[in-house]
PDB file of N, H, CA, C and O in Angstrom:
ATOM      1  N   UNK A   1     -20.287  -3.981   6.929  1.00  0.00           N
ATOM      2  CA  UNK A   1     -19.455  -2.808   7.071  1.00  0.00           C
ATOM      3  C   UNK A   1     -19.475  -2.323   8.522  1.00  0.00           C
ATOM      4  O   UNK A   1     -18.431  -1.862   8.983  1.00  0.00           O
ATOM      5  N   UNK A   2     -20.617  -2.391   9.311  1.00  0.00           N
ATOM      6  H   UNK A   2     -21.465  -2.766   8.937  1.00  0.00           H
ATOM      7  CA  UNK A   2     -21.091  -1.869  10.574  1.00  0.00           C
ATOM      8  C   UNK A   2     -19.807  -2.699  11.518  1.00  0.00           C
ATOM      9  O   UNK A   2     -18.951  -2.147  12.210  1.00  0.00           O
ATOM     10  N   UNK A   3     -19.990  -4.118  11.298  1.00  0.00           N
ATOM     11  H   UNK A   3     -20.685  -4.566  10.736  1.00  0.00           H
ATOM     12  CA  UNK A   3     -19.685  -5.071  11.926  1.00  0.00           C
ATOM     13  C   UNK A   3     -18.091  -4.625  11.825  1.00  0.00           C
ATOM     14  O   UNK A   3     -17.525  -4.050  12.754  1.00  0.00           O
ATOM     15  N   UNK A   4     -17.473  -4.949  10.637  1.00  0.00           N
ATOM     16  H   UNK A   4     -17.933  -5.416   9.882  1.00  0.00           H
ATOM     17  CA  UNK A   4     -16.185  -4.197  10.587  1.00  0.00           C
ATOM     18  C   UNK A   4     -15.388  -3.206  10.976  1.00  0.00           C
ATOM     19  O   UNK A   4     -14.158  -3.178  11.021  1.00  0.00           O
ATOM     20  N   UNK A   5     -16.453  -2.105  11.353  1.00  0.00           N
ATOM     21  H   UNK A   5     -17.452  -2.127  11.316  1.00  0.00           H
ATOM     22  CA  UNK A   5     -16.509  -0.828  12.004  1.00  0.00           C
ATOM     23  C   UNK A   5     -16.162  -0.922  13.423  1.00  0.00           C
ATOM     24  O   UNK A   5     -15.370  -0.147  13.958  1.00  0.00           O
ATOM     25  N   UNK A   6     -16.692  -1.767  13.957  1.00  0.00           N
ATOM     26  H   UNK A   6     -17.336  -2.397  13.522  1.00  0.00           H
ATOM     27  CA  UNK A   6     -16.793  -1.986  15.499  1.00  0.00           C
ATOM     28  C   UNK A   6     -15.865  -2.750  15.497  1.00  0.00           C
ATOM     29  O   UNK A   6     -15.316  -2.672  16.596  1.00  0.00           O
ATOM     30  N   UNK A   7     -15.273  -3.606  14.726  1.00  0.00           N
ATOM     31  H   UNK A   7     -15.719  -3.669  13.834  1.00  0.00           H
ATOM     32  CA  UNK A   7     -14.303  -4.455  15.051  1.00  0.00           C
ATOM     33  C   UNK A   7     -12.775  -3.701  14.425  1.00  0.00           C
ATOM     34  O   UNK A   7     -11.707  -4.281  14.229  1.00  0.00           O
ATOM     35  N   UNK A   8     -13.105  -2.206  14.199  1.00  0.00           N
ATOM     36  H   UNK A   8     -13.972  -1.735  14.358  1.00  0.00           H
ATOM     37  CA  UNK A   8     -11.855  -1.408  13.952  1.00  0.00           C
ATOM     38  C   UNK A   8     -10.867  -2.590  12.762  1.00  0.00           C
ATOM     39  O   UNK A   8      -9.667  -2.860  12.707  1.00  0.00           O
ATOM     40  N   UNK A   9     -12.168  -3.093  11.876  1.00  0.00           N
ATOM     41  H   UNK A   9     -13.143  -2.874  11.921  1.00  0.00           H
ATOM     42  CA  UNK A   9     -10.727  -3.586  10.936  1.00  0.00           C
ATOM     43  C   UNK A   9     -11.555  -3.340   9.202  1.00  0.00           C
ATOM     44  O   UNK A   9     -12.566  -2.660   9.031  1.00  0.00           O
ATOM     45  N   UNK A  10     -10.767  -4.120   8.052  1.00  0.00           N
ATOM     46  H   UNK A  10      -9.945  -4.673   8.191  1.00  0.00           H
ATOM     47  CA  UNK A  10     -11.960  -3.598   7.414  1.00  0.00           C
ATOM     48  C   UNK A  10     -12.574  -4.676   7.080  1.00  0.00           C
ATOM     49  O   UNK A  10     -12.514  -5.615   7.873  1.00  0.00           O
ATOM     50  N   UNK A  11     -13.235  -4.816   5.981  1.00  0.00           N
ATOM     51  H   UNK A  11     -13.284  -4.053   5.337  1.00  0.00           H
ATOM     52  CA  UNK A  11     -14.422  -5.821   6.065  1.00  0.00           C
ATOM     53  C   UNK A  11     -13.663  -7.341   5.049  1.00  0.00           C
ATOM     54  O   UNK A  11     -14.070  -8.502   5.072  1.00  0.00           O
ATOM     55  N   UNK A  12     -12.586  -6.816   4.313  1.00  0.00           N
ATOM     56  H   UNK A  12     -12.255  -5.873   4.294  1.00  0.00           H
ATOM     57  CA  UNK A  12     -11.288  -7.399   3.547  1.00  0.00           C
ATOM     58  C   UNK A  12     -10.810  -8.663   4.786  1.00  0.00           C
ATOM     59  O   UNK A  12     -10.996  -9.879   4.798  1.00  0.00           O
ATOM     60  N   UNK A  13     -10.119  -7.716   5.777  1.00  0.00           N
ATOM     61  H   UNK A  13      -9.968  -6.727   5.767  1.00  0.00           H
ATOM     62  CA  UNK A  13      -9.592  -8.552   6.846  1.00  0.00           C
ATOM     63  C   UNK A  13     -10.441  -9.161   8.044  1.00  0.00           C
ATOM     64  O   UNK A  13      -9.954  -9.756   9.005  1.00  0.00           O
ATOM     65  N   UNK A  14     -11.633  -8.944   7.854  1.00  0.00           N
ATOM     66  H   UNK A  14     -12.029  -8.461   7.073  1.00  0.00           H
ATOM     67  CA  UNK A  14     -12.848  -9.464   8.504  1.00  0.00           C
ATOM     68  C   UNK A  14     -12.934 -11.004   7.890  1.00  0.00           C
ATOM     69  O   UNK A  14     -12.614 -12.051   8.452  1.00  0.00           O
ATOM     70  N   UNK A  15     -13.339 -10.855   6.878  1.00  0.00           N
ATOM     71  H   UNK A  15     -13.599 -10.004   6.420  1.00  0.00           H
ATOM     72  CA  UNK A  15     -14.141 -11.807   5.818  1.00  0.00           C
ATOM     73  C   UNK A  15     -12.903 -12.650   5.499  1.00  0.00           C
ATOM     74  O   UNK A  15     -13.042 -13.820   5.856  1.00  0.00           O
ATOM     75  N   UNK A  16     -11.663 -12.352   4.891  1.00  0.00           N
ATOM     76  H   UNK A  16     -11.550 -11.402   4.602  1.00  0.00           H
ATOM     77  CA  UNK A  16     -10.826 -13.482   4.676  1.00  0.00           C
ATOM     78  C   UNK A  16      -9.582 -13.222   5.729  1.00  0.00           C
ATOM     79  O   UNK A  16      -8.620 -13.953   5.493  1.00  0.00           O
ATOM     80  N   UNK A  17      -9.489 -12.732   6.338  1.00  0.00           N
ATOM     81  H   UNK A  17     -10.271 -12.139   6.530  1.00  0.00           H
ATOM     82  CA  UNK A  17      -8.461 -12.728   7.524  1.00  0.00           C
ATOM     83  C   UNK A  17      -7.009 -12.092   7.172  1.00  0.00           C
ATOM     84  O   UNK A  17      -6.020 -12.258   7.887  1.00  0.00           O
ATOM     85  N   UNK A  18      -7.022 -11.241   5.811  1.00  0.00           N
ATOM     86  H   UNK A  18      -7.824 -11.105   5.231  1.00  0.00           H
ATOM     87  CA  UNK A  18      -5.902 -10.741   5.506  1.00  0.00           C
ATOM     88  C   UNK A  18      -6.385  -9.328   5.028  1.00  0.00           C
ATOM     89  O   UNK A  18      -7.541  -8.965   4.811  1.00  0.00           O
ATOM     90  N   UNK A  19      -5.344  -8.699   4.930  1.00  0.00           N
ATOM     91  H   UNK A  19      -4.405  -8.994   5.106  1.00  0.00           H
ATOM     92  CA  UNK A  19      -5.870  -7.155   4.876  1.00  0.00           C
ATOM     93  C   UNK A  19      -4.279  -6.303   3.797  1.00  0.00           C
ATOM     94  O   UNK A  19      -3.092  -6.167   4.092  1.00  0.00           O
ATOM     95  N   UNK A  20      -4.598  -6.151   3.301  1.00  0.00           N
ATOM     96  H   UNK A  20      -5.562  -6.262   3.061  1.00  0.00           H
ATOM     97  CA  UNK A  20      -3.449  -4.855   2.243  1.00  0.00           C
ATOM     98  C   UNK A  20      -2.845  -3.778   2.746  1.00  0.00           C
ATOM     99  O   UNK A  20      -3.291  -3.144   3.702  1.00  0.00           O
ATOM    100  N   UNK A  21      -1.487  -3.429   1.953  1.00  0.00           N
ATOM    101  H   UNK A  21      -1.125  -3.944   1.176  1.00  0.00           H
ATOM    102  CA  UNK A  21      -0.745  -2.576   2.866  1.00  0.00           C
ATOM    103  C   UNK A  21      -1.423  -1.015   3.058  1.00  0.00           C
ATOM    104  O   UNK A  21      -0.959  -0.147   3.798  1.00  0.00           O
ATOM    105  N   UNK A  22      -2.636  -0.888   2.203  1.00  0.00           N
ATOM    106  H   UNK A  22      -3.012  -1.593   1.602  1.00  0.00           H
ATOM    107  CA  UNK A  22      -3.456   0.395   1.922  1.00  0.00           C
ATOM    108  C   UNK A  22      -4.398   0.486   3.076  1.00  0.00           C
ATOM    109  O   UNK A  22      -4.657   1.458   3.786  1.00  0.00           O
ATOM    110  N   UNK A  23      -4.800  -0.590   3.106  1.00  0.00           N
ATOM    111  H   UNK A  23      -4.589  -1.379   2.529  1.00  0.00           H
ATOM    112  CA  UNK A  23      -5.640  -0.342   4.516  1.00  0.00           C
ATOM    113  C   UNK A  23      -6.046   0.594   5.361  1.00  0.00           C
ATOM    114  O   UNK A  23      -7.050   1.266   5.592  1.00  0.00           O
ATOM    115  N   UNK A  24      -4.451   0.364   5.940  1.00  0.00           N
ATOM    116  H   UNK A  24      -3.634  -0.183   5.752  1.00  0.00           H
ATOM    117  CA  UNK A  24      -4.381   1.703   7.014  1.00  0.00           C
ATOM    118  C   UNK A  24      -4.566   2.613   6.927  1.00  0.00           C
ATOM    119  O   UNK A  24      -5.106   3.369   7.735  1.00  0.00           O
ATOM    120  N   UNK A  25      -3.999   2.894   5.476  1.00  0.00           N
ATOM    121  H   UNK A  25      -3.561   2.279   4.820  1.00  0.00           H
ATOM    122  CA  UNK A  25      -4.393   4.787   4.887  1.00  0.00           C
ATOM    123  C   UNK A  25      -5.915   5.096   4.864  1.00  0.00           C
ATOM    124  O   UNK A  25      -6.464   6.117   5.279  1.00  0.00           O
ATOM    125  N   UNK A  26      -6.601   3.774   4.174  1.00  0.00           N
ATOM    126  H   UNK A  26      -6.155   2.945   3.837  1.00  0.00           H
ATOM    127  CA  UNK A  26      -7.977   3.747   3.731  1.00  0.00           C
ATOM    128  C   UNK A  26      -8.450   4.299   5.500  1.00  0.00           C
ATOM    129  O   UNK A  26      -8.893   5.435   5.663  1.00  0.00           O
ATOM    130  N   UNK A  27      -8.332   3.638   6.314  1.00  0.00           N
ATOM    131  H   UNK A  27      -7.972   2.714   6.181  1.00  0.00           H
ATOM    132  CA  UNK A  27      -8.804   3.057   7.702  1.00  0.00           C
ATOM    133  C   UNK A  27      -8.745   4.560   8.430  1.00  0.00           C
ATOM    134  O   UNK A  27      -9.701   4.885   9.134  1.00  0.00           O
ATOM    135  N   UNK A  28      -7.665   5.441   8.265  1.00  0.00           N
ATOM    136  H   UNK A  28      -6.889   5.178   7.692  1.00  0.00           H
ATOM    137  CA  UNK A  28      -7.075   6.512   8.646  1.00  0.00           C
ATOM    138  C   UNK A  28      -8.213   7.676   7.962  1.00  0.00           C
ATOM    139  O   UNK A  28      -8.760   8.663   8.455  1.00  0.00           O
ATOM    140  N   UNK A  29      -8.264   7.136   6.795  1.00  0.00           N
ATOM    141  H   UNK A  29      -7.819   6.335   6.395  1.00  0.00           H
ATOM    142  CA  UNK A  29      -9.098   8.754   6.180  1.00  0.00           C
ATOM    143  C   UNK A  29     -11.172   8.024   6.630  1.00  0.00           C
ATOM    144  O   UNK A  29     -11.998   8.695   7.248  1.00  0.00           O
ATOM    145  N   UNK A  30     -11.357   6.954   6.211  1.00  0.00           N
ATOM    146  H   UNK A  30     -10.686   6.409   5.709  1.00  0.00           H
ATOM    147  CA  UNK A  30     -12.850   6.445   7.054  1.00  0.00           C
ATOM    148  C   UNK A  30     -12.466   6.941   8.462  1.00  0.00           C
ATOM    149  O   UNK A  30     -13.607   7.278   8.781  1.00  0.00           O
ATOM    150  N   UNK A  31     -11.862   7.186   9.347  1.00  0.00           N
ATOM    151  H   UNK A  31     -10.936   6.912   9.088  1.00  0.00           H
ATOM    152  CA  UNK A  31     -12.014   7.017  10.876  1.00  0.00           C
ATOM    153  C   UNK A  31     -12.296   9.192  10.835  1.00  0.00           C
ATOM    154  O   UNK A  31     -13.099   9.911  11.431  1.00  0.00           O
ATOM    155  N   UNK A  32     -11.240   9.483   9.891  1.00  0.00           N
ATOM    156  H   UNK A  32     -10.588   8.899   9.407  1.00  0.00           H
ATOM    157  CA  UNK A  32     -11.551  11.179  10.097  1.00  0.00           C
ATOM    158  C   UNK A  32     -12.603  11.382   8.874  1.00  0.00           C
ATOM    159  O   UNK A  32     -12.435  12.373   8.163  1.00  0.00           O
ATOM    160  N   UNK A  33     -13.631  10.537   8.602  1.00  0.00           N
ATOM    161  H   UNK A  33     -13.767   9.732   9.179  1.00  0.00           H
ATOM    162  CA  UNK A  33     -14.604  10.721   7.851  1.00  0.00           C
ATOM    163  C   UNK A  33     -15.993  10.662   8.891  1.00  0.00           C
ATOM    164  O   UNK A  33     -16.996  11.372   8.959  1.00  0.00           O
ATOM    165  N   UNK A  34     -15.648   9.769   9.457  1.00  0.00           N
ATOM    166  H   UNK A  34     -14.832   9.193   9.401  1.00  0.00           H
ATOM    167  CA  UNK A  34     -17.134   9.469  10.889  1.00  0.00           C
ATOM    168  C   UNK A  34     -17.503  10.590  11.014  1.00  0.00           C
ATOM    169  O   UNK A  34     -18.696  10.881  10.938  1.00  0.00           O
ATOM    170  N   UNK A  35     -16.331  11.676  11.287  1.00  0.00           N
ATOM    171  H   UNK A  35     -15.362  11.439  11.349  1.00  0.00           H
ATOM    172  CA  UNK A  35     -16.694  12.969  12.311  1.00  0.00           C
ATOM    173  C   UNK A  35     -16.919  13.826  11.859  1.00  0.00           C
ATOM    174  O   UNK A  35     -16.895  14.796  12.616  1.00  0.00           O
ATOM    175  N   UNK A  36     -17.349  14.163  10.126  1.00  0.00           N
ATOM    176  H   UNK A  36     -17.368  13.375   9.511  1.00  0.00           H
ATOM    177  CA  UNK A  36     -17.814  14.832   9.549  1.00  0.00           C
ATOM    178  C   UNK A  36     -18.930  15.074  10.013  1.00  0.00           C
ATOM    179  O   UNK A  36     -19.556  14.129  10.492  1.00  0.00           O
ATOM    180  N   UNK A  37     -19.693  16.803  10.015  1.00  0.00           N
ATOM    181  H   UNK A  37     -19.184  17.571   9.626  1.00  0.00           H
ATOM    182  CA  UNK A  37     -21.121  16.412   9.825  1.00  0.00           C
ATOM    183  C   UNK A  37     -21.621  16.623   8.354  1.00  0.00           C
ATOM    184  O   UNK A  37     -20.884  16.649   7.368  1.00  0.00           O
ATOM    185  N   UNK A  38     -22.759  16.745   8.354  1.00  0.00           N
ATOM    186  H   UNK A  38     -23.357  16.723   9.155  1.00  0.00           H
ATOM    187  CA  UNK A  38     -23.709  16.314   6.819  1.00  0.00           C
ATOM    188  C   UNK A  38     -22.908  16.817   5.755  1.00  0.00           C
ATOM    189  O   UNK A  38     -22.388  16.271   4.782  1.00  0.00           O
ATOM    190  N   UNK A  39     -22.945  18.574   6.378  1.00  0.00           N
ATOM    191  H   UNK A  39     -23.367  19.018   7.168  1.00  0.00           H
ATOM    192  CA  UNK A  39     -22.816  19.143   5.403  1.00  0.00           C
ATOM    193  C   UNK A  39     -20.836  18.867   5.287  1.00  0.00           C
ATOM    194  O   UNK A  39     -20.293  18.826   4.183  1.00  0.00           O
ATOM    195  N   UNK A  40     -20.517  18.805   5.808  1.00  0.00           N
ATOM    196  H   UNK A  40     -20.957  18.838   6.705  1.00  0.00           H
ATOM    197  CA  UNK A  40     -18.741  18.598   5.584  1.00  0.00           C
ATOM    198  C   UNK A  40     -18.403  17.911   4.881  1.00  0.00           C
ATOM    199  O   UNK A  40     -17.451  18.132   4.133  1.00  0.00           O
ATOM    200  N   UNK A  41     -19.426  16.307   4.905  1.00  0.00           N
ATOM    201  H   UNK A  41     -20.199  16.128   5.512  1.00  0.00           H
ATOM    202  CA  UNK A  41     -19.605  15.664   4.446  1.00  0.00           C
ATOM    203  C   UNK A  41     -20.016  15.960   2.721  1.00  0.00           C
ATOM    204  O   UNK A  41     -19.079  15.573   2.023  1.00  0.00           O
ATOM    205  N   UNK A  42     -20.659  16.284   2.255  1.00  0.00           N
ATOM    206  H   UNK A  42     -21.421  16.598   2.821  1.00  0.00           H
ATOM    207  CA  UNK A  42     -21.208  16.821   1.442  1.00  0.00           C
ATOM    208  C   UNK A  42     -20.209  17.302   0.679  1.00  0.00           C
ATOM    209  O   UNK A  42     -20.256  16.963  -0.503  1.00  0.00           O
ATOM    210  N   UNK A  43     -18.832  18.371   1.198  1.00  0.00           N
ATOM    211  H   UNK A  43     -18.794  18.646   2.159  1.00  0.00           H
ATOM    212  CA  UNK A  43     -18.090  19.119   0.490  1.00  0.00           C
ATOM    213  C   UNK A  43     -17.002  18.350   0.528  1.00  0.00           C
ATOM    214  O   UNK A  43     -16.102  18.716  -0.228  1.00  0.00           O
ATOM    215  N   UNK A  44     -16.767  17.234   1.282  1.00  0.00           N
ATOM    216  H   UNK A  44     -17.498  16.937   1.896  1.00  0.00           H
ATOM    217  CA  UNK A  44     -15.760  16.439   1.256  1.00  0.00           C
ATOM    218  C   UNK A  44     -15.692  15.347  -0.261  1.00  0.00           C
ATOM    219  O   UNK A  44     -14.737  15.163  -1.015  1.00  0.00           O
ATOM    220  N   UNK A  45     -17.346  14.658  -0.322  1.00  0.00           N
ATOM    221  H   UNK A  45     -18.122  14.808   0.291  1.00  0.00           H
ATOM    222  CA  UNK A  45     -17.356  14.490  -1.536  1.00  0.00           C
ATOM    223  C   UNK A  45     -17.237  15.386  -2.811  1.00  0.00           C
ATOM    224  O   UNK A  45     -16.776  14.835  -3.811  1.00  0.00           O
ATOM    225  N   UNK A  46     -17.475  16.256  -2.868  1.00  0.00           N
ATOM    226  H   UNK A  46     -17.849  16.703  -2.056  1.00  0.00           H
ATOM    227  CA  UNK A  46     -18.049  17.208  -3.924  1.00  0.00           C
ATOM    228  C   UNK A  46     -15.706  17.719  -4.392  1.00  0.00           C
ATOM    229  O   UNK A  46     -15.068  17.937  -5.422  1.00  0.00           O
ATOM    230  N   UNK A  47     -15.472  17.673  -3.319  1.00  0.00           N
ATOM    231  H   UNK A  47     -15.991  17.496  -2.483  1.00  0.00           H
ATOM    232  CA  UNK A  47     -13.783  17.991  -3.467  1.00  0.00           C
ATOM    233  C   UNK A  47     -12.926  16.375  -4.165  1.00  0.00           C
ATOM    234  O   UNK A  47     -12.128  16.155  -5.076  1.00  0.00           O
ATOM    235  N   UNK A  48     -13.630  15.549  -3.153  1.00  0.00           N
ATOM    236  H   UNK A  48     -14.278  15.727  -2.412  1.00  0.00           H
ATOM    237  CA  UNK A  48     -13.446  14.374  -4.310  1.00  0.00           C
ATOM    238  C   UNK A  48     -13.347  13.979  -5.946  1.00  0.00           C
ATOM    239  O   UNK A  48     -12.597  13.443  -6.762  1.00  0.00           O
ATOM    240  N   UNK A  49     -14.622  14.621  -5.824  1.00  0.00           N
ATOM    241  H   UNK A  49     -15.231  15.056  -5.161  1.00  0.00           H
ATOM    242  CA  UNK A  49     -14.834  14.647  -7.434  1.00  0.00           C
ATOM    243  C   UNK A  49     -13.972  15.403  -8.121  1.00  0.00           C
ATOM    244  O   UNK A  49     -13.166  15.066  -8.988  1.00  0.00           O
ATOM    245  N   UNK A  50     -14.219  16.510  -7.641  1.00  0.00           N
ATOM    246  H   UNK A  50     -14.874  16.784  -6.936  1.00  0.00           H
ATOM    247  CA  UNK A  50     -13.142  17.525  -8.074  1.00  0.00           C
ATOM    248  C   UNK A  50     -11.687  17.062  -8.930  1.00  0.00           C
ATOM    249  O   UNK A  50     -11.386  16.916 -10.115  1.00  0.00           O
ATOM    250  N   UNK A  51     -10.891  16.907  -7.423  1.00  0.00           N
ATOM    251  H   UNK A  51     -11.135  17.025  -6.460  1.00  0.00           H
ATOM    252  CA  UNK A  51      -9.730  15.771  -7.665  1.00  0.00           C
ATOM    253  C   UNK A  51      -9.967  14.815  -8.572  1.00  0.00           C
ATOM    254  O   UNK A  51      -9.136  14.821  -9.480  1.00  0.00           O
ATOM    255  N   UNK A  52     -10.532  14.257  -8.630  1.00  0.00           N
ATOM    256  H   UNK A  52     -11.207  14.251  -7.892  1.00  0.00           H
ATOM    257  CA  UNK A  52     -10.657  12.605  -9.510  1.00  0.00           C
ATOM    258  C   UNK A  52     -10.944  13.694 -10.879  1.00  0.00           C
ATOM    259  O   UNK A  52     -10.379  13.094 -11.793  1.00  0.00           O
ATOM    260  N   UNK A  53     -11.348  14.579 -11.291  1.00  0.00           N
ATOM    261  H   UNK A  53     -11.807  15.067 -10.548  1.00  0.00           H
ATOM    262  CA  UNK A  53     -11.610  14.732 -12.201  1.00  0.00           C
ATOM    263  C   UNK A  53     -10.012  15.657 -13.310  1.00  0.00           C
ATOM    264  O   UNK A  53      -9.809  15.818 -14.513  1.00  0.00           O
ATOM    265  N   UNK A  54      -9.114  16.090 -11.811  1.00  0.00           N
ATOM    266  H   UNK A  54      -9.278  15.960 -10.833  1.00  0.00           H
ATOM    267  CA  UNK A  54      -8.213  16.820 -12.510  1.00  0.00           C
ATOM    268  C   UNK A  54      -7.475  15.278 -13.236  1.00  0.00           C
ATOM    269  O   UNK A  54      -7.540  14.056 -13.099  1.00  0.00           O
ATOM    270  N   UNK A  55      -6.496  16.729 -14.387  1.00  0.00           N
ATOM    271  H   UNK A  55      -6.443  17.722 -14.498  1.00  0.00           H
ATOM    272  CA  UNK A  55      -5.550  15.948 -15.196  1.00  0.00           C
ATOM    273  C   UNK A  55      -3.866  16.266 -14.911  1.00  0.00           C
ATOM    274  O   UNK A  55      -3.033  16.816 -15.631  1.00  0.00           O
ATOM    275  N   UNK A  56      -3.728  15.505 -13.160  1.00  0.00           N
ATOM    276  H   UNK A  56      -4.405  15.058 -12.574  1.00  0.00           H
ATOM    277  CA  UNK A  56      -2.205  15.479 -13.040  1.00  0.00           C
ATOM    278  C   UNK A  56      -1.550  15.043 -13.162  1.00  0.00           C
ATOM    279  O   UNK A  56      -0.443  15.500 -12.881  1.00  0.00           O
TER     280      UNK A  56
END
């Protein structure tokens, strides 16, 4: 994952050399995830759940 990280791709298009049209989105919300700190972090998951748990 580290390795992937540094090589700004994900570990999908690392490992077999092709990558999905989601990616980017994925790639987009990990890159404004780094700069969380702990605790942001923390409420970022906890809002996750949240979401995943509604019925929309």
């Amino acid at each position: 994952m580290r390795l992937a990280a540094a090589l700004d791709t994900t570990p999908d298009e690392f490992l077999v050399g092709t990558a999905r049209h989601e990616d980017e989105a994925w790639r987009d919300v990990a890159e404004g995830l780094r700069t969380l700190t702990p605790g942001q972090l923390e409420l970022t998951r906890n809002f996750i759940r949240w979401v995943a748990e509604q019925k929309l």
